[in-house]
C-alpha positions in Angstrom: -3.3 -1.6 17.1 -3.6 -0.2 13.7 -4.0 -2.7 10.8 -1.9 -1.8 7.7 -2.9 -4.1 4.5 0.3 -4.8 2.4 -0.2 -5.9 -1.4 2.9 -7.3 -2.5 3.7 -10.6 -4.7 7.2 -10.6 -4.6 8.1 -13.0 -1.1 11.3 -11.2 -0.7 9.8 -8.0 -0.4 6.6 -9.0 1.4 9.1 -10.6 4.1 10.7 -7.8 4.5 8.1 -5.4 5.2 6.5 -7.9 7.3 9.5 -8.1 9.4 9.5 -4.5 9.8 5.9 -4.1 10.8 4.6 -6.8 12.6 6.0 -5.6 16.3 3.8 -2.4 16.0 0.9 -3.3 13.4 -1.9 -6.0 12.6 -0.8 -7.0 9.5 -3.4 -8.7 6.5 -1.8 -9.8 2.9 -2.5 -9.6 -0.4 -0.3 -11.1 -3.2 -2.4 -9.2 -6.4 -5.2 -5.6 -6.6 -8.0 -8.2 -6.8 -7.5 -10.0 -3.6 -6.5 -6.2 -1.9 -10.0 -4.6 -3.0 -11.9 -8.0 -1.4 -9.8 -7.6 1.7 -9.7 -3.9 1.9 -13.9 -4.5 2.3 -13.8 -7.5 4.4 -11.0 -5.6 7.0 -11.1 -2.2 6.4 -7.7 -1.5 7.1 -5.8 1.7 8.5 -3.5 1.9 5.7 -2.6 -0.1 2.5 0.8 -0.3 1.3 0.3 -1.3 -2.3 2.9 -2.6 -4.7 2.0 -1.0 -8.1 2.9 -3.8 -10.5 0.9 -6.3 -9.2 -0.6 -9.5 -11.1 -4.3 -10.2 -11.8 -5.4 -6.9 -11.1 -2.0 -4.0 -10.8 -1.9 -1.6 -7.7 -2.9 1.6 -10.1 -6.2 -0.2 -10.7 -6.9 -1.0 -6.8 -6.1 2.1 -5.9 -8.4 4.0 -8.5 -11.6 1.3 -7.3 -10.2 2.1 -4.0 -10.4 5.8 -3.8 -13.6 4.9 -6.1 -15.7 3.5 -3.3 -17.2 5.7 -1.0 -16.4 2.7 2.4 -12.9 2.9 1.1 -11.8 6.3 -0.1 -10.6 7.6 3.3 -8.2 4.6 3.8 -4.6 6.4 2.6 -2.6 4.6 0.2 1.1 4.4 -0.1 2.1 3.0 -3.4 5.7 1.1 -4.1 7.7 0.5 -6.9 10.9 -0.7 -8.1 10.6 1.9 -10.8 11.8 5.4 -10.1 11.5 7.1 -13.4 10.6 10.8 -14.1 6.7 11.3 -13.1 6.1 7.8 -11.4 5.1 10.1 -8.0 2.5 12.2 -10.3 1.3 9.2 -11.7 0.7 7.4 -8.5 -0.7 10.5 -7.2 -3.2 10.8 -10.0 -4.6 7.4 -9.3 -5.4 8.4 -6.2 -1.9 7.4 -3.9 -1.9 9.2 -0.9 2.1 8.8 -1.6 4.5 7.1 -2.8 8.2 5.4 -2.2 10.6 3.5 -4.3 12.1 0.3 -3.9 14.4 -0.9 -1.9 12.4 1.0 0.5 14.1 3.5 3.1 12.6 2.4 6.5 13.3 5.2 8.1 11.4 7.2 5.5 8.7 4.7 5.6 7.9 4.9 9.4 8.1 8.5 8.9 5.2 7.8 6.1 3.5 5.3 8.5 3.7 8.3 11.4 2.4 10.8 8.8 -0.9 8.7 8.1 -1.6 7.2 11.0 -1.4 9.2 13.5 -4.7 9.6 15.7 
């Protein structure tokens, strides 16, 4: 079963994509970027789904150490946010998202996303 690492620290949202997932993945949570970069080492995970505004440490900064490390870099990143402004996808993008999708999230677009990346 892949494992798919969600950092989120809002419950509402974390419940729902928990919900959604946990039938077809191992799930592992982080509520902040500084508690995803210790458990993106200690579980090496298939896939992080990473809220970008995130306390203690925000998702663009976990993602950049992320894609950073040479044990991590190969582990895709979809980043989330609430905020859909002109040039948030580029901006994700250039901190080293593998992709990107706004909140509320479209779940059939994100299993598509899941698909995408995790196929074997």
């Amino acid at each position: 079963m892949k494992k798919i690492l969600i950092v989120e620290d809002v419950e509402l949202n974390l419940d729902l994509l928990v919900q959604l997932l946990e039938d077809d993945y191992e799930l592992v949570v982080a509520k902040d970027g500084a508690a995803c970069l210790d458990l993106a080492f200690k579980e090496k995970p298939d896939l992080i789904l990473m809220d970008m505004a995130l306390p203690v440490m925000d998702g663009w900064e976990a993602t950049r150490r992320i894609k950073a490390d040479t044990t991590l870099k190969h582990i895709p990143v979809i980043g989330l946010s609430s905020h859909a402004m002109h040039g948030d996808t580029e901006k994700a993008l250039a901190a080293g998202c593998d992709d990107y999708l706004t909140k509320p999230l479209d779940e059939e677009l994100l299993f598509k996303k899941l698909d995408q990346f995790l196929s074997d």
